[in-house]
Backbone as JSON, one array per atom type, in Angstrom:
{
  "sequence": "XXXXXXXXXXXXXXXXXXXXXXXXXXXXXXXXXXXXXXXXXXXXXXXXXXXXXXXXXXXXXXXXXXXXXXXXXXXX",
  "N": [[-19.09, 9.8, -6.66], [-18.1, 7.54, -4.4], [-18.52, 5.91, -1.21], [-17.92, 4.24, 1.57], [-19.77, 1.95, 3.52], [-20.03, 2.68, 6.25], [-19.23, 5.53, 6.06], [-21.62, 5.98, 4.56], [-23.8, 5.12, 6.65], [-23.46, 7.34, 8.04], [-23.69, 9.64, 6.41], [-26.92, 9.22, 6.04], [-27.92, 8.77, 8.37], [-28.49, 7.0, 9.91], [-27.95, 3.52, 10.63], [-25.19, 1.72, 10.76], [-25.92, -1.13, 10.67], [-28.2, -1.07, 9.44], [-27.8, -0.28, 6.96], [-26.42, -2.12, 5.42], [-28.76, -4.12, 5.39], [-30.61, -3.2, 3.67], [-28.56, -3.29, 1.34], [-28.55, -5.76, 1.38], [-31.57, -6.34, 0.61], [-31.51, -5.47, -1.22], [-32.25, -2.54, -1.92], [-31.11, -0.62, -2.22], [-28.12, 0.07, -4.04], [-24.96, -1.19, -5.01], [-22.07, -1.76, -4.87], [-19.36, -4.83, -4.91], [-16.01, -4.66, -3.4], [-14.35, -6.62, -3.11], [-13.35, -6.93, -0.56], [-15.35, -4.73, 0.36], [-18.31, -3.05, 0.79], [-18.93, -0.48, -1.75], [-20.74, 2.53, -2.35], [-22.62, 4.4, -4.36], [-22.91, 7.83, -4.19], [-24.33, 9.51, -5.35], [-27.3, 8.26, -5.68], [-28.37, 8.85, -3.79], [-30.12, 11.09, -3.31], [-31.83, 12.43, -4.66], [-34.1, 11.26, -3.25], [-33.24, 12.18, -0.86], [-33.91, 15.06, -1.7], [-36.25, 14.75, -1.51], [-37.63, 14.56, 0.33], [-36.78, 16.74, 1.83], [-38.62, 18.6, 1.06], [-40.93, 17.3, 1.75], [-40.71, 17.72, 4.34], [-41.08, 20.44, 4.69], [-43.41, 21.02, 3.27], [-44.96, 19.76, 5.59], [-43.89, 21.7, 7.52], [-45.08, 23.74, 6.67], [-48.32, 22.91, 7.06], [-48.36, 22.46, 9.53], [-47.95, 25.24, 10.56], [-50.23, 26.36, 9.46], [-53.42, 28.15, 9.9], [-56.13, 27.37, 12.08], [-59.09, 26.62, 10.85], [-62.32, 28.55, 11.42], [-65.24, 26.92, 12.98], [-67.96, 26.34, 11.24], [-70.54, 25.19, 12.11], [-70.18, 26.0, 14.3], [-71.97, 27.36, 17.04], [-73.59, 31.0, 18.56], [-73.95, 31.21, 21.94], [-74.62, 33.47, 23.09]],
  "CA": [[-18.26, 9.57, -5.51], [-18.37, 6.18, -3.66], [-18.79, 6.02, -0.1], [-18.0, 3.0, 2.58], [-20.87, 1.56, 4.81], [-19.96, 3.34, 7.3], [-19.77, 6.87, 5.43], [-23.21, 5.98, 4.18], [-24.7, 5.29, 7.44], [-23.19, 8.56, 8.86], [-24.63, 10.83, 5.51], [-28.15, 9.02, 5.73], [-28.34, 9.31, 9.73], [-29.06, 5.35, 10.0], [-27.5, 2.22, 11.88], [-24.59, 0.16, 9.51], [-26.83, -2.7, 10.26], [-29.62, -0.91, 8.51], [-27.41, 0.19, 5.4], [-26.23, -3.53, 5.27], [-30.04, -4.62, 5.33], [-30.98, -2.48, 2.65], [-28.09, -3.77, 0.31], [-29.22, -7.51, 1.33], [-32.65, -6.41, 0.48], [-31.57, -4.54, -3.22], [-33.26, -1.76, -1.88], [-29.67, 0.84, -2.57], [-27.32, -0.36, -5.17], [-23.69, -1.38, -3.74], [-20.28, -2.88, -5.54], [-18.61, -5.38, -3.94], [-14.6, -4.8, -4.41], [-13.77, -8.32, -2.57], [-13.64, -6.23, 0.62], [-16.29, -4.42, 1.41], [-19.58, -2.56, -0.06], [-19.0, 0.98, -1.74], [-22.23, 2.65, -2.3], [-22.46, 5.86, -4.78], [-23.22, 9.16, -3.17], [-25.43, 10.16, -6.11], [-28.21, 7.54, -5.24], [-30.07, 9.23, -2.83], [-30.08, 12.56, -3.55], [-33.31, 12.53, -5.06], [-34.23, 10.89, -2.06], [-33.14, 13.51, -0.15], [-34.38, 16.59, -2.0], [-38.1, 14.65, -1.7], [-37.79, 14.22, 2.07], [-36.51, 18.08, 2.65], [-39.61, 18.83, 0.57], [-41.87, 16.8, 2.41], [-40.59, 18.63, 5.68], [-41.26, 21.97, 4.29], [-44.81, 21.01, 3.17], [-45.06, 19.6, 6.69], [-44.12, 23.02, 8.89], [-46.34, 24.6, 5.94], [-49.18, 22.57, 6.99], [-48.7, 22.91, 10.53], [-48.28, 26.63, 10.85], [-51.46, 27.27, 8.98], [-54.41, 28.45, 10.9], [-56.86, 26.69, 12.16], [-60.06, 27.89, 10.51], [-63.15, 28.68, 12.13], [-65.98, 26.01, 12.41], [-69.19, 26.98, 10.58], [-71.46, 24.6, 12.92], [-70.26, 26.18, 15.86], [-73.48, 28.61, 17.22], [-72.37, 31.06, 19.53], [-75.39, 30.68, 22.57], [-74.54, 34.92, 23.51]],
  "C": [[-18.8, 8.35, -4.75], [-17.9, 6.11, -2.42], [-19.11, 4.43, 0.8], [-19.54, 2.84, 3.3], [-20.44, 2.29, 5.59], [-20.16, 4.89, 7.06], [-21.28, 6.98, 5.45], [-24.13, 6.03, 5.5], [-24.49, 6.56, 8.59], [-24.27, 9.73, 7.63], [-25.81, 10.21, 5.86], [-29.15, 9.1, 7.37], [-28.84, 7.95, 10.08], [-27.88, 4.64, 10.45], [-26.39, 1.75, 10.23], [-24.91, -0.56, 9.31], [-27.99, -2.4, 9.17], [-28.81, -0.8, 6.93], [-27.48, -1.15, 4.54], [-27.25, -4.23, 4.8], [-31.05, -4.18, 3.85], [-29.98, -2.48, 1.38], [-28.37, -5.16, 0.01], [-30.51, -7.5, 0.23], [-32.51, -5.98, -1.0], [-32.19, -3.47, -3.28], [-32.42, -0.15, -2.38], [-28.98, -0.24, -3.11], [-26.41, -0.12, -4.2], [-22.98, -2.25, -4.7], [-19.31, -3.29, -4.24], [-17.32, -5.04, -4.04], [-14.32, -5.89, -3.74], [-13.53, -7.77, -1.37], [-14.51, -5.54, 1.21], [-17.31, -3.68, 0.38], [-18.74, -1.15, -0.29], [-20.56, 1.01, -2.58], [-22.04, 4.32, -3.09], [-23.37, 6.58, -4.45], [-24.88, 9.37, -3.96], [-26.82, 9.81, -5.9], [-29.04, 7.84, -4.48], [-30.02, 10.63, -2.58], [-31.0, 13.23, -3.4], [-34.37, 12.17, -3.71], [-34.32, 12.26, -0.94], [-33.48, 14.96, 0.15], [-35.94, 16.21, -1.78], [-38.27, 14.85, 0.03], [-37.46, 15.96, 2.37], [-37.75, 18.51, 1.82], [-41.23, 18.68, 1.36], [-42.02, 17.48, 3.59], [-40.79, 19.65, 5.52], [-42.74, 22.07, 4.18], [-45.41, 20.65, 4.48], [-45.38, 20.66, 7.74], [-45.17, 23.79, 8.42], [-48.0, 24.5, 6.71], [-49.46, 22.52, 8.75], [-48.88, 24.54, 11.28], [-49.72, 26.99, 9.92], [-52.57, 27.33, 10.07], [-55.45, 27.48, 10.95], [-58.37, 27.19, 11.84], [-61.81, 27.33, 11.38], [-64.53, 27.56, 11.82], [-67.11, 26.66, 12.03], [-70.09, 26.72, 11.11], [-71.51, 25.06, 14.19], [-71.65, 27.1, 16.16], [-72.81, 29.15, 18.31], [-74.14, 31.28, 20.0], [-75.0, 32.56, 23.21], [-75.54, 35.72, 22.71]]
}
């Protein structure tokens, strides 16, 4: 499925200028049709499933406990 600049920078949560910047740059694949960029959906998927991954290992790593120091001495 192929998706306008503007679609794209609504699914990816980013600026049109940035999408734009990032087809300048070759950094996301993009067909011109003599009017305007389409950009296929499929492309950042992977993308996507690494980043909701990353956020999961994230809350993981903040809800864990904080463990007890071994140097501490208690002076009682």
């Amino acid at each position: 499925m192929y998706m306008t600049v503007k679609e794209t920078a609504e699914y990816l949560s980013i600026s049109e200028a940035q999408v734009k910047k990032l087809i300048q740059e070759k950094r996301i694949r993009a067909l011109f049709d003599g009017e305007q960029y389409l950009l296929n959906k499929e492309q950042f998927t992977t993308h996507l499933e690494q980043l909701e991954k990353y956020k999961k290992l994230y809350e993981e790593w903040q809800n864990e406990p904080i463990p007890e120091d071994i140097d501490v001495k208690d002076e009682d």
